[in-house]
NUMI-525580 format. One record per residue: x, y, z of N, C-alpha, C in turn. Coordinates in steps of 0.1 Angstrom, whole numbers, plus 2048, in hexadecimal, padded with zeros to 3 digits. Each point is the difference from the previous one (the first is absolute). Layout:
N
<rec n_east="X" n_north="Y" n_up="Z" ca_east="X" ca_north="Y" ca_up="Z" c_east="X" c_north="Y" c_up="Z"/>
...
This chain:
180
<rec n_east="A2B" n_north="72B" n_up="A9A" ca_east="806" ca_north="80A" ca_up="809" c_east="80F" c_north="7FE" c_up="802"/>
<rec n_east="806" n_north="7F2" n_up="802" ca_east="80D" ca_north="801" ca_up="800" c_east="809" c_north="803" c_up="7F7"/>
<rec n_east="7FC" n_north="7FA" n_up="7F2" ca_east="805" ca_north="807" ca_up="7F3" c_east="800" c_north="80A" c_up="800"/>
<rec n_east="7F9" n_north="809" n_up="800" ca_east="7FB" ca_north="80F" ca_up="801" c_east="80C" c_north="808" c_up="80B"/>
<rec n_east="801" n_north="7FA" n_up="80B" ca_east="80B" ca_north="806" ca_up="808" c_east="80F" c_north="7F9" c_up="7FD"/>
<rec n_east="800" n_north="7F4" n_up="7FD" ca_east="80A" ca_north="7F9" ca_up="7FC" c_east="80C" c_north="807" c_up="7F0"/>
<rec n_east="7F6" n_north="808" n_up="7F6" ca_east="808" ca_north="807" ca_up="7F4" c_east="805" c_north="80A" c_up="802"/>
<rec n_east="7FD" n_north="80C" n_up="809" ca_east="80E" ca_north="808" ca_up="7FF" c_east="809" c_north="7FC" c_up="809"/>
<rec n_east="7FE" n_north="7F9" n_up="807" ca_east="80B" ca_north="7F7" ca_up="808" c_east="807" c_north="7FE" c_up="7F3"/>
<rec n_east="7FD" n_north="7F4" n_up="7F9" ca_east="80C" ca_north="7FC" ca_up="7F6" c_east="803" c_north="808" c_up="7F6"/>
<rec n_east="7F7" n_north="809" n_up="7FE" ca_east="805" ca_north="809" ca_up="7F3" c_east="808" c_north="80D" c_up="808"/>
<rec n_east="803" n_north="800" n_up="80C" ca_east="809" ca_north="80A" ca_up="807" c_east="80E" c_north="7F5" c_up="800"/>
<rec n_east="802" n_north="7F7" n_up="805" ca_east="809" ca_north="7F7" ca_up="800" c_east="807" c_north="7FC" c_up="7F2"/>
<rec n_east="7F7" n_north="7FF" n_up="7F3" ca_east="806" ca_north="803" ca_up="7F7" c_east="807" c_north="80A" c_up="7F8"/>
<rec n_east="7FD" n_north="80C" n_up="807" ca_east="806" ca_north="80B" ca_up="800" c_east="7F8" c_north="809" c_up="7F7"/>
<rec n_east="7F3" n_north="7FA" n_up="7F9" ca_east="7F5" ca_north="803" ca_up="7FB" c_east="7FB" c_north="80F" c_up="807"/>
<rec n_east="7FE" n_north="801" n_up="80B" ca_east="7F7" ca_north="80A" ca_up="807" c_east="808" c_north="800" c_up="812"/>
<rec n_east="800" n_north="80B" n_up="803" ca_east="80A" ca_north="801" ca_up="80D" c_east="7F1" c_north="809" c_up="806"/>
<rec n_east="7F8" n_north="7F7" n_up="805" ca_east="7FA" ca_north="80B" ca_up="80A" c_east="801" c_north="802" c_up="80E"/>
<rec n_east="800" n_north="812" n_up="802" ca_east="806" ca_north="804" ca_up="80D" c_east="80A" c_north="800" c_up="801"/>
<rec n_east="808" n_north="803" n_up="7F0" ca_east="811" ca_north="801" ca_up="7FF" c_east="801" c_north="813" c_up="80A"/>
<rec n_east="80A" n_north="7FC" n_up="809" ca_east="7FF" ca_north="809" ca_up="80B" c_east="80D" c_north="80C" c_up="7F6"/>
<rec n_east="7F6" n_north="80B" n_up="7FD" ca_east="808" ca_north="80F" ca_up="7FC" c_east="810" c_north="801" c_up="807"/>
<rec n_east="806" n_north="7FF" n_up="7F4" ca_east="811" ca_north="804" ca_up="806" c_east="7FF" c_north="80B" c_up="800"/>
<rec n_east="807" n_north="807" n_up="80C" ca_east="800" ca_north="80D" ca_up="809" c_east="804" c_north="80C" c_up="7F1"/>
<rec n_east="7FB" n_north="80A" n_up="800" ca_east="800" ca_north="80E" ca_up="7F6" c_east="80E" c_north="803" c_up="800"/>
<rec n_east="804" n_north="7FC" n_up="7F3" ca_east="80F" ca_north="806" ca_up="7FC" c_east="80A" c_north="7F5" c_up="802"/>
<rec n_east="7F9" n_north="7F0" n_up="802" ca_east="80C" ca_north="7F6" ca_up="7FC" c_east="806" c_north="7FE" c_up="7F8"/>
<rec n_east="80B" n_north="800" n_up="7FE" ca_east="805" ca_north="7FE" ca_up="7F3" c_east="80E" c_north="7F6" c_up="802"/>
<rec n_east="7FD" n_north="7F5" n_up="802" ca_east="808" ca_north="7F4" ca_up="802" c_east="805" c_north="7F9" c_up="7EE"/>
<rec n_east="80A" n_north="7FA" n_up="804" ca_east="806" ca_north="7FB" ca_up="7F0" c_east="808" c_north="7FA" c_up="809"/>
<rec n_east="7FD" n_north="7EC" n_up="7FC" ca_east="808" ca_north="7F9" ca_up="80C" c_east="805" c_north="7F5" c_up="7FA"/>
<rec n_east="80B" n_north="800" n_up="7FE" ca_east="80E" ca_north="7F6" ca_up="7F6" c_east="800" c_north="800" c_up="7F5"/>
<rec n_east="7FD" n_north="80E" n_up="7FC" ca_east="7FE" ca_north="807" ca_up="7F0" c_east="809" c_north="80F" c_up="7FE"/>
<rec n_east="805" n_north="804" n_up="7F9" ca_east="808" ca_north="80C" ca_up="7FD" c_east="7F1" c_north="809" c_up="7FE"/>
<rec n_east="807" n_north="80D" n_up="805" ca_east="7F5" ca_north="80A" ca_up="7FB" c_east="7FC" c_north="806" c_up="7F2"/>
<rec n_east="807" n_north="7FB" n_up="7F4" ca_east="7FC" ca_north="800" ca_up="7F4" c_east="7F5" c_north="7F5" c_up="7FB"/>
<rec n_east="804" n_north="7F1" n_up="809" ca_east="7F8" ca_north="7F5" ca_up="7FA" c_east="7F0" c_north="803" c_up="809"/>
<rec n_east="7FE" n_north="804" n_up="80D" ca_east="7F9" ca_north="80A" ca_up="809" c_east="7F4" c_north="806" c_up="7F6"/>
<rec n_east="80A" n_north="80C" n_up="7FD" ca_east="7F8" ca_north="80A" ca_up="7FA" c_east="7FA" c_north="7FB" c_up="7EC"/>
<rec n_east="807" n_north="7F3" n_up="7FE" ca_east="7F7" ca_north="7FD" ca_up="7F0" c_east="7F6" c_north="7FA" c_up="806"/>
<rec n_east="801" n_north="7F6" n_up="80B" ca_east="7F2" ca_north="7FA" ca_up="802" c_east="7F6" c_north="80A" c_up="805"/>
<rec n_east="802" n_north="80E" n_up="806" ca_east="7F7" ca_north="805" ca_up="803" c_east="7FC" c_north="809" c_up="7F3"/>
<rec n_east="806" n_north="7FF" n_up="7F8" ca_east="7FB" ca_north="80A" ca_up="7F3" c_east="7F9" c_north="7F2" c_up="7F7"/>
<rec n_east="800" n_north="7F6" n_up="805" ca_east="7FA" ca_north="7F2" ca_up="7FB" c_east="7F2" c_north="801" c_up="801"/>
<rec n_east="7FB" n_north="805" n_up="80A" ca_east="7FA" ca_north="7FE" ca_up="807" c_east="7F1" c_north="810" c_up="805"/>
<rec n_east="80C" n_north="808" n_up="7FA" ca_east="7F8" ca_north="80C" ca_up="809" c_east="7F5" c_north="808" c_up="7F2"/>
<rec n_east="7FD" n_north="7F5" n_up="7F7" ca_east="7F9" ca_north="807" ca_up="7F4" c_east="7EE" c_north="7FE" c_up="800"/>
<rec n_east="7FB" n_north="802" n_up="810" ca_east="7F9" ca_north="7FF" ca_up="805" c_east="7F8" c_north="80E" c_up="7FF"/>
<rec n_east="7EF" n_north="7FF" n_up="7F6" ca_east="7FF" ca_north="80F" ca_up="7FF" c_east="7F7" c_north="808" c_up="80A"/>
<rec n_east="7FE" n_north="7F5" n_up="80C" ca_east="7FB" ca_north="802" ca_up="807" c_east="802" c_north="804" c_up="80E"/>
<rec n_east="810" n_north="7FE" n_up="803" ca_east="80A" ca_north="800" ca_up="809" c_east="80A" c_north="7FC" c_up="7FF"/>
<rec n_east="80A" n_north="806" n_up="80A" ca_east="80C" ca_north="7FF" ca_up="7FE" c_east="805" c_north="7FC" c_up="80F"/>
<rec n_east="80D" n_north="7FA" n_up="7FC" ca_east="803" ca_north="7F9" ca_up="80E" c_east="807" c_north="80C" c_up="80B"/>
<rec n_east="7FA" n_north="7FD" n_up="80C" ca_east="804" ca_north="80B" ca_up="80A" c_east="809" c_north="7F7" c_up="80C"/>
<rec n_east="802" n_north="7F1" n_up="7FE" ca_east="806" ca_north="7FA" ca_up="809" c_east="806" c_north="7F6" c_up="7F9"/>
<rec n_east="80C" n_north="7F8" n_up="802" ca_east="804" ca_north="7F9" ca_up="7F8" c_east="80B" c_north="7F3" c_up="80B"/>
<rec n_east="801" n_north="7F4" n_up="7FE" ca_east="80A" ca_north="7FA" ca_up="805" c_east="7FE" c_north="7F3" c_up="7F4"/>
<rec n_east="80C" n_north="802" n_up="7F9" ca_east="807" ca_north="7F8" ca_up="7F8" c_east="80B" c_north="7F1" c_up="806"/>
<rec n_east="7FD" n_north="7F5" n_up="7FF" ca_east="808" ca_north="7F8" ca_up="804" c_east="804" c_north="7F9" c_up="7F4"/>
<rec n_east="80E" n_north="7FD" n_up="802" ca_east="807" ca_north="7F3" ca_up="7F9" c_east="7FC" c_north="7F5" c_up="800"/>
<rec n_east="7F9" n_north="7F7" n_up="7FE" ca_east="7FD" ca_north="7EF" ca_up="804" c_east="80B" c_north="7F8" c_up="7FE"/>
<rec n_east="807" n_north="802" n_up="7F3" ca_east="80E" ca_north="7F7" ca_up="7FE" c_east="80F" c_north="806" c_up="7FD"/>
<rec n_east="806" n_north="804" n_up="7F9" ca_east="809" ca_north="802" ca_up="7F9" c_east="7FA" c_north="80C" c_up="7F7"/>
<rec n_east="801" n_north="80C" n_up="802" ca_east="7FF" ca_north="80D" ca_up="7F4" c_east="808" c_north="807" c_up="800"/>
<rec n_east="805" n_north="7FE" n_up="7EA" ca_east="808" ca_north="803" ca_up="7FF" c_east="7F9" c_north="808" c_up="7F0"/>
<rec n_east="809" n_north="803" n_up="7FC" ca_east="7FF" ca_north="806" ca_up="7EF" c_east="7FB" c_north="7F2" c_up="7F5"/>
<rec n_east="805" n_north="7F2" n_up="802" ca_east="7F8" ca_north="7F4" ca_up="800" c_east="7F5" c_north="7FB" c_up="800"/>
<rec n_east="7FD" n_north="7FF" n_up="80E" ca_east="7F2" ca_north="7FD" ca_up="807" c_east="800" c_north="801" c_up="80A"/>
<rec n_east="7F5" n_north="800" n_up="807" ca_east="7F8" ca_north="802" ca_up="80E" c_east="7F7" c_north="801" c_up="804"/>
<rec n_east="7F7" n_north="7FC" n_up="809" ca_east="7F6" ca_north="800" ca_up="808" c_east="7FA" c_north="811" c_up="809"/>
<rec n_east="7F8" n_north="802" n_up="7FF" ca_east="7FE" ca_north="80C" ca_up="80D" c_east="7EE" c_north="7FD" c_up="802"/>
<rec n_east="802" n_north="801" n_up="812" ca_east="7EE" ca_north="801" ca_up="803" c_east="802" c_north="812" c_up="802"/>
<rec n_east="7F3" n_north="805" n_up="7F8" ca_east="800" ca_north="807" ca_up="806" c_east="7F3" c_north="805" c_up="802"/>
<rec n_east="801" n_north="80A" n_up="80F" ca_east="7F6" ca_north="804" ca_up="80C" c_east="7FF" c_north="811" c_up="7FB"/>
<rec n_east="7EF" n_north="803" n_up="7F6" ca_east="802" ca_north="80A" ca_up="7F7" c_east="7F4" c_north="80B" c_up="80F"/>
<rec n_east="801" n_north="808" n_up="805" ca_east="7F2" ca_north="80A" ca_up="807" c_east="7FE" c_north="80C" c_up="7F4"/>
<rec n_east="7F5" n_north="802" n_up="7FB" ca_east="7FD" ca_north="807" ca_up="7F5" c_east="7FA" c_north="80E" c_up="80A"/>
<rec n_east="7FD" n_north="807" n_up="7F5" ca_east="7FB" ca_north="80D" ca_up="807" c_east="7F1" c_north="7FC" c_up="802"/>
<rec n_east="7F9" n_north="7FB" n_up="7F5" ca_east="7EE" ca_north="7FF" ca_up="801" c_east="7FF" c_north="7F4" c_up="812"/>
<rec n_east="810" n_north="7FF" n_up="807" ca_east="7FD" ca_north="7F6" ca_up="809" c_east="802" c_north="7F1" c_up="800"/>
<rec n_east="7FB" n_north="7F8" n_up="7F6" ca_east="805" ca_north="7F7" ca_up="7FE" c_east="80F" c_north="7F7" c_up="808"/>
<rec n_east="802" n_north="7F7" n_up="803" ca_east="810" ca_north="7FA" ca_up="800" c_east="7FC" c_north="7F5" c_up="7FA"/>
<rec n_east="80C" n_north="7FC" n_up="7F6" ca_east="800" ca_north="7F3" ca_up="7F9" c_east="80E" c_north="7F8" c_up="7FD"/>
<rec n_east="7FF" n_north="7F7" n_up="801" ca_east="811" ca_north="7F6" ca_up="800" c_east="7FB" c_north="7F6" c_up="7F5"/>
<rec n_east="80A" n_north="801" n_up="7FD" ca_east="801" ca_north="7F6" ca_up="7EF" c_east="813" c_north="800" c_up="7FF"/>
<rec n_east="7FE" n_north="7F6" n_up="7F6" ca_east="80F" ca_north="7FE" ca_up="7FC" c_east="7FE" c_north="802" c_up="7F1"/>
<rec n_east="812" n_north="802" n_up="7FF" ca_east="806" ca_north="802" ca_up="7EF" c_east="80E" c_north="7F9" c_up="7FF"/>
<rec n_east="801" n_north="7FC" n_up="7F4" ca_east="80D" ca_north="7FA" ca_up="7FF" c_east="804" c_north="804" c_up="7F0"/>
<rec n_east="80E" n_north="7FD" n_up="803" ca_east="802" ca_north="807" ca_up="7EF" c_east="80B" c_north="7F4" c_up="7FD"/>
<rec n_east="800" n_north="7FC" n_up="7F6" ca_east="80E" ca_north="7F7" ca_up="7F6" c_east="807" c_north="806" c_up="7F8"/>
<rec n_east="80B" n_north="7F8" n_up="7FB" ca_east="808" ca_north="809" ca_up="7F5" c_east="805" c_north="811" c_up="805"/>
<rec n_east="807" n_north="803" n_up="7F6" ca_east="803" ca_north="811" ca_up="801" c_east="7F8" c_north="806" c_up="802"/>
<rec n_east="802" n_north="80B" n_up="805" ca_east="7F8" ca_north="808" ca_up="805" c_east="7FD" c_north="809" c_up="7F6"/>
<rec n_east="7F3" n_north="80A" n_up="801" ca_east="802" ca_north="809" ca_up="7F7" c_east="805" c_north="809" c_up="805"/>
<rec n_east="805" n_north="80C" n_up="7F6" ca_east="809" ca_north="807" ca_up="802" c_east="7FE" c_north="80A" c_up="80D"/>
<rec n_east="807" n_north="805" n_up="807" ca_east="7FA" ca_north="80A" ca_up="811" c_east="800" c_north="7F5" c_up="808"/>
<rec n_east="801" n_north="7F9" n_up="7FB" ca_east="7FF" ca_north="7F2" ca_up="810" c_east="808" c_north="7FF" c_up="805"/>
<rec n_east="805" n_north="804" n_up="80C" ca_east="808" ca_north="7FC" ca_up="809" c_east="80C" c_north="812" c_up="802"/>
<rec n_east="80B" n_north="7FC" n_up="808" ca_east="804" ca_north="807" ca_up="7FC" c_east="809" c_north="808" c_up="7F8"/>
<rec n_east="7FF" n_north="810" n_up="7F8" ca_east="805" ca_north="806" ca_up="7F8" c_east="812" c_north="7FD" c_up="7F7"/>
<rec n_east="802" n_north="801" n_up="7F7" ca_east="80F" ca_north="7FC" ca_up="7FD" c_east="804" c_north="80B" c_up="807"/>
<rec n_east="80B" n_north="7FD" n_up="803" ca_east="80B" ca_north="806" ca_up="806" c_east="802" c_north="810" c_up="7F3"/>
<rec n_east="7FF" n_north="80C" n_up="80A" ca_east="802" ca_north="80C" ca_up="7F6" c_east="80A" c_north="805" c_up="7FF"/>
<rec n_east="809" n_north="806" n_up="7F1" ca_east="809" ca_north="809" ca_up="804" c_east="800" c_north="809" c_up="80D"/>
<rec n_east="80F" n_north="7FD" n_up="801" ca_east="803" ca_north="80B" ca_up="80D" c_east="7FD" c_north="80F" c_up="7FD"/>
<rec n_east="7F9" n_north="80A" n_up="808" ca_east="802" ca_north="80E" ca_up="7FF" c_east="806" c_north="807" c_up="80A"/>
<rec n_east="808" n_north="80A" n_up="7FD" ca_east="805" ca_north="806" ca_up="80C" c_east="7F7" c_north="807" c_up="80A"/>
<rec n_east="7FD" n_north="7FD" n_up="80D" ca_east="7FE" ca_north="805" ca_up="80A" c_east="804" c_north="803" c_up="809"/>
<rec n_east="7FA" n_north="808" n_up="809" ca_east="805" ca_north="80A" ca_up="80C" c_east="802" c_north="7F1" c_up="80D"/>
<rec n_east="807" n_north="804" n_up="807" ca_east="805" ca_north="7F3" ca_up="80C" c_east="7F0" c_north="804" c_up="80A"/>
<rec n_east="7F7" n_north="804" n_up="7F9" ca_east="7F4" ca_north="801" ca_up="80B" c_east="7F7" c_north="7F5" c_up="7FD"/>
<rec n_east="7FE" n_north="7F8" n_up="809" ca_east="7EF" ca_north="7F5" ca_up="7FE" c_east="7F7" c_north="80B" c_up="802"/>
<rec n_east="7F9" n_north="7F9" n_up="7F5" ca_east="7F2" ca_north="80E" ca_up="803" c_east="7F8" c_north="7FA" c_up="808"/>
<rec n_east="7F5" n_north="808" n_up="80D" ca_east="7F5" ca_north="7F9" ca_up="808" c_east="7F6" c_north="801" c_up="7FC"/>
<rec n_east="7FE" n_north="7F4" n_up="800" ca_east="7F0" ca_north="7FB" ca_up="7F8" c_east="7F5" c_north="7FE" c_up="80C"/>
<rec n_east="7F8" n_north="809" n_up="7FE" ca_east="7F3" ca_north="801" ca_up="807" c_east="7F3" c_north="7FF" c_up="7FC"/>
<rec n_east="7FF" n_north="7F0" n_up="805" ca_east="7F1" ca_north="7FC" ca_up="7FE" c_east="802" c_north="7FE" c_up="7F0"/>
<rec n_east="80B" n_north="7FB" n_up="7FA" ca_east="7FE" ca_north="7FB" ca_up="7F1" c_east="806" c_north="7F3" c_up="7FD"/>
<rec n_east="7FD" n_north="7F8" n_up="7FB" ca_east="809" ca_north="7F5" ca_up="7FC" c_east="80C" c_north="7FB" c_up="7FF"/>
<rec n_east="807" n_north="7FD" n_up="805" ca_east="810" ca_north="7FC" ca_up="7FA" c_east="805" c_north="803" c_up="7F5"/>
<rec n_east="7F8" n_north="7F4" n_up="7F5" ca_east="801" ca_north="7FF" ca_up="7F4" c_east="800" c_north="80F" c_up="7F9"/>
<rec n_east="7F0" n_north="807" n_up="805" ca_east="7FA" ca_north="80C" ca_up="7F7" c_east="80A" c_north="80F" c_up="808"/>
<rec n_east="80A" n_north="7FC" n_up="80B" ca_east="803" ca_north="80D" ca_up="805" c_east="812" c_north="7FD" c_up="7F9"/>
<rec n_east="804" n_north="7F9" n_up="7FD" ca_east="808" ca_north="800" ca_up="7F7" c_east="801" c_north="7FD" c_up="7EF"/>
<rec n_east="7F4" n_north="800" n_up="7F9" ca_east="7FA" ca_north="806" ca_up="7F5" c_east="804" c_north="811" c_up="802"/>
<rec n_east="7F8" n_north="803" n_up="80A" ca_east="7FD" ca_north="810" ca_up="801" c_east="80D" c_north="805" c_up="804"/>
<rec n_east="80D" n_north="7FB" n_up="805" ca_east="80E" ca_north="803" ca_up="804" c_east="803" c_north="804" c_up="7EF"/>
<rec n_east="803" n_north="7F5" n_up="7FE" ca_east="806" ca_north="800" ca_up="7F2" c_east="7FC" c_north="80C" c_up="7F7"/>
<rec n_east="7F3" n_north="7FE" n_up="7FF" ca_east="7FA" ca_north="80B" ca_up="7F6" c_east="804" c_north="80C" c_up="801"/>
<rec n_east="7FE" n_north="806" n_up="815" ca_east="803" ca_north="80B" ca_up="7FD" c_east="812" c_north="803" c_up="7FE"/>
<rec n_east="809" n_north="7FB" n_up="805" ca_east="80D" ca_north="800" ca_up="7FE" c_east="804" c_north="803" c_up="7F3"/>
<rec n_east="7FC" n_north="7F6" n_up="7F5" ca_east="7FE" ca_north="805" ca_up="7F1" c_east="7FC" c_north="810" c_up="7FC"/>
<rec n_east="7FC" n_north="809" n_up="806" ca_east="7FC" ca_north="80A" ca_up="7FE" c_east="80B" c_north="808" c_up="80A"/>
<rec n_east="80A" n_north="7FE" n_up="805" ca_east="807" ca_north="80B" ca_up="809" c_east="80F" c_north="806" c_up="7F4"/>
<rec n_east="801" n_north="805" n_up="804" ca_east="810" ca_north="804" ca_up="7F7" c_east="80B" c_north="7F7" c_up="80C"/>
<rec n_east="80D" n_north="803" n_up="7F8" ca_east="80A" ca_north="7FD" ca_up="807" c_east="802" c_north="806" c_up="810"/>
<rec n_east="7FF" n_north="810" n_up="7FD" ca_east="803" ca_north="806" ca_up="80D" c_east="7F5" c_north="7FB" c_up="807"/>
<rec n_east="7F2" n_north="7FB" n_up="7FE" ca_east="7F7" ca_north="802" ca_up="809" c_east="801" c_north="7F4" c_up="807"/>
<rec n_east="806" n_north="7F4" n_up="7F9" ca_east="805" ca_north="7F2" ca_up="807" c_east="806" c_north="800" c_up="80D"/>
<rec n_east="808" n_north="808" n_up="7FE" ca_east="80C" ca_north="804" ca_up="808" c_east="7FB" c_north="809" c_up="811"/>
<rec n_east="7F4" n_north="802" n_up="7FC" ca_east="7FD" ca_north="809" ca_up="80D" c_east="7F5" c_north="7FB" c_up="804"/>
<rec n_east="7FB" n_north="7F8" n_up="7FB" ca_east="7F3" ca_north="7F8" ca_up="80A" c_east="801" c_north="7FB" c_up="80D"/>
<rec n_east="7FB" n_north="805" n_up="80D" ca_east="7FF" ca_north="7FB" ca_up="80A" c_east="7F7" c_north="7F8" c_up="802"/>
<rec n_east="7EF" n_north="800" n_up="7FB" ca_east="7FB" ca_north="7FB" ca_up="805" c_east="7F5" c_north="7FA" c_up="7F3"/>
<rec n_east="7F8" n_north="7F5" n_up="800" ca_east="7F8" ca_north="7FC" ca_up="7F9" c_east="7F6" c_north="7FC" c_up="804"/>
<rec n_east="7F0" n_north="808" n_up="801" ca_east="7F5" ca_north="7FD" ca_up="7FF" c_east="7FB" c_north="7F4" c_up="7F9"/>
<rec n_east="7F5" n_north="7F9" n_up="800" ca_east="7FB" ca_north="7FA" ca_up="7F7" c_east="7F1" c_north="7FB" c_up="80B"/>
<rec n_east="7FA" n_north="809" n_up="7FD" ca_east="7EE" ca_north="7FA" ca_up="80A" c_east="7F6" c_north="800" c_up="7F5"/>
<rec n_east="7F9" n_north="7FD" n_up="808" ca_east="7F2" ca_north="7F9" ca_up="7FC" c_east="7F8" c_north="80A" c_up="7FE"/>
<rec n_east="7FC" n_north="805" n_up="7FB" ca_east="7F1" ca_north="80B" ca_up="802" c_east="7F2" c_north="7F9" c_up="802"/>
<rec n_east="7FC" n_north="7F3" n_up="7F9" ca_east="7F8" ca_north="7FC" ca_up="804" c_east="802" c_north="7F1" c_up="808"/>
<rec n_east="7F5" n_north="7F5" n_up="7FB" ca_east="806" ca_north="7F5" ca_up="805" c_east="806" c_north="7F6" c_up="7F2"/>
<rec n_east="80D" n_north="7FE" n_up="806" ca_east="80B" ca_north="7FA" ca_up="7FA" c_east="800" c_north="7EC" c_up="7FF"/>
<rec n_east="7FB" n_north="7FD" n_up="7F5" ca_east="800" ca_north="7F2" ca_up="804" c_east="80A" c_north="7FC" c_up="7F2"/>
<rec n_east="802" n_north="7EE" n_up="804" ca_east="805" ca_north="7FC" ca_up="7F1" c_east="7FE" c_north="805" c_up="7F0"/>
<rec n_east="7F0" n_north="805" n_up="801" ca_east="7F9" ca_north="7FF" ca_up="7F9" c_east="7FC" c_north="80F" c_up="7F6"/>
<rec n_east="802" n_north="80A" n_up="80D" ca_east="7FD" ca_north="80C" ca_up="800" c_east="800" c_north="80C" c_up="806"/>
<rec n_east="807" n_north="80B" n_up="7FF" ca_east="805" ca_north="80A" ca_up="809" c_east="801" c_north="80D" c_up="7F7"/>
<rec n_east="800" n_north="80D" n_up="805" ca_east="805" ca_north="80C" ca_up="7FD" c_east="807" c_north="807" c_up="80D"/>
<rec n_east="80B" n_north="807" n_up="7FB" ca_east="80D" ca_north="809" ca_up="80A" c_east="808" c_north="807" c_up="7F9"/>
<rec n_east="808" n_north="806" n_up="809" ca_east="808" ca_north="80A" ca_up="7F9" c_east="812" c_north="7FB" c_up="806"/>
<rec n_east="80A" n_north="804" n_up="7FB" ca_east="808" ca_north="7FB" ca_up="800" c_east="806" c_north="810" c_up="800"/>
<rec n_east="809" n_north="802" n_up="80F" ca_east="808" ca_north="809" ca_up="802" c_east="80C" c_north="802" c_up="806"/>
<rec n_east="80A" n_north="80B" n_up="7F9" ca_east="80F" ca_north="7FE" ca_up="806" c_east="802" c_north="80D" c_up="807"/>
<rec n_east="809" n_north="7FE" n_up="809" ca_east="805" ca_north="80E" ca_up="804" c_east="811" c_north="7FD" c_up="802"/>
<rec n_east="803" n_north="80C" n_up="7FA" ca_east="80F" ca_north="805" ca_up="7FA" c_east="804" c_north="807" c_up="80F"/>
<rec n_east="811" n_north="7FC" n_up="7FD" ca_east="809" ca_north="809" ca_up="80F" c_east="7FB" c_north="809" c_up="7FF"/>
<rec n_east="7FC" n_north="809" n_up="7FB" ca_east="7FE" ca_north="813" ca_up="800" c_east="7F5" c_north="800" c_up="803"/>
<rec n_east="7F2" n_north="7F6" n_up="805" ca_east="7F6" ca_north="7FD" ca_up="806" c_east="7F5" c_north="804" c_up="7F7"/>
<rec n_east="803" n_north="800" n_up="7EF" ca_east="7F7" ca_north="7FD" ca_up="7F6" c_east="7F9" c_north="7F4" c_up="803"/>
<rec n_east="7F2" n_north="802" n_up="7FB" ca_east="7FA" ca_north="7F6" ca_up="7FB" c_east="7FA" c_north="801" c_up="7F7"/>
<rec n_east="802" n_north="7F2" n_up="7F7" ca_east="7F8" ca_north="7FC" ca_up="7F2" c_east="7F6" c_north="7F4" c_up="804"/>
<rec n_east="7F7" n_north="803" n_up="7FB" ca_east="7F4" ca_north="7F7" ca_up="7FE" c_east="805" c_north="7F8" c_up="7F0"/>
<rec n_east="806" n_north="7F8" n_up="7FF" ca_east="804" ca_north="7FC" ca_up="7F7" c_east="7F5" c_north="7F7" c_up="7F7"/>
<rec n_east="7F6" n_north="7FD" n_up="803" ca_east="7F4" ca_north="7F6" ca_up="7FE" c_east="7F5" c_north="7FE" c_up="808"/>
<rec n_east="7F8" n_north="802" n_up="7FA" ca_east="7F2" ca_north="7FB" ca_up="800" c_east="7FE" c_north="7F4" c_up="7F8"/>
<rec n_east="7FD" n_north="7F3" n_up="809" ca_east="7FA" ca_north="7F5" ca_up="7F5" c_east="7F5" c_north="7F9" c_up="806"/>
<rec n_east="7FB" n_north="7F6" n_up="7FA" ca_east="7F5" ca_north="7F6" ca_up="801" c_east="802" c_north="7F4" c_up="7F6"/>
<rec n_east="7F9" n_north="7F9" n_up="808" ca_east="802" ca_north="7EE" ca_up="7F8" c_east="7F2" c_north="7F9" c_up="801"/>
């Protein structure tokens, strides 16, 4: 009887089995002494799960993470319910997407930050760029304002929105529709 209660004691301590790992609150999405590119590869590491998909996430650094190496625990809440903590470490170069993006040619844009609602950082300046690429010269020039929301739920991982401008003359273009 004490063996019997004594093994998931040690096999939770080994990091083996976490029972009664307490559900991270709906829509965490923590990334903690990690860039949000190195973030979002370990969750695309990870999320090829055909039974669920992560609906809560807190990513930690353990040592030094860089494009090199690094450590992360991370604290995964699935949709089927589940929460599970495990670690990963990587050596050497990274593969390619790891970390973040090269530096891009400049393109001309309007002196407007566009507001991003309920979408990513990373993924609402994807969706900047893209639509900009599609304006003429005159239309540059008269942007007051820049949309960029969520239409559904927006994670590292996955999202659909539309992306919209409105011109001094109080035009609006829906410049994009996308998804990731």
């Amino acid at each position: 009887m004490f063996i019997t209660g004594l093994v998931p004691v040690l096999l939770a301590a080994c990091g083996v089995v976490s029972p009664g790992e307490a559900r991270l609150p709906p829509g965490t999405q923590e990334c903690i002494g990690l860039d949000q590119g190195q973030c979002a590869q370990v969750l695309r590491s990870i999320a090829g799960n055909p039974n669920a998909r992560p609906v809560a996430w807190r990513i930690r650094c353990t040592s030094v993470c860089d494009r090199e190496s690094g450590d992360v625990e991370m604290t995964i809440t699935w949709s089927d319910g589940r929460t599970e903590t495990s670690g990963m470490g990587w050596a050497g170069a990274l593969e390619p997407g790891f970390g973040p993006p090269p530096p891009a040619a400049p393109i001309p844009t309007p002196q407007v930050p566009p507001t991003c609602v309920a979408v990513p950082a990373e993924q609402c300046a994807i969706w900047w760029a893209q639509a900009n690429e599609t304006l003429t010269e005159e239309q540059r020039t008269q942007v007051v304002r820049v949309l960029i929301e969520c239409t559904t739920t927006c994670t590292l991982l996955e999202g659909e929105g539309r992306t919209t401008l409105l011109l001094q003359d109080g035009t609006r273009i829906q410049a994009s529709t996308w998804g990731y």
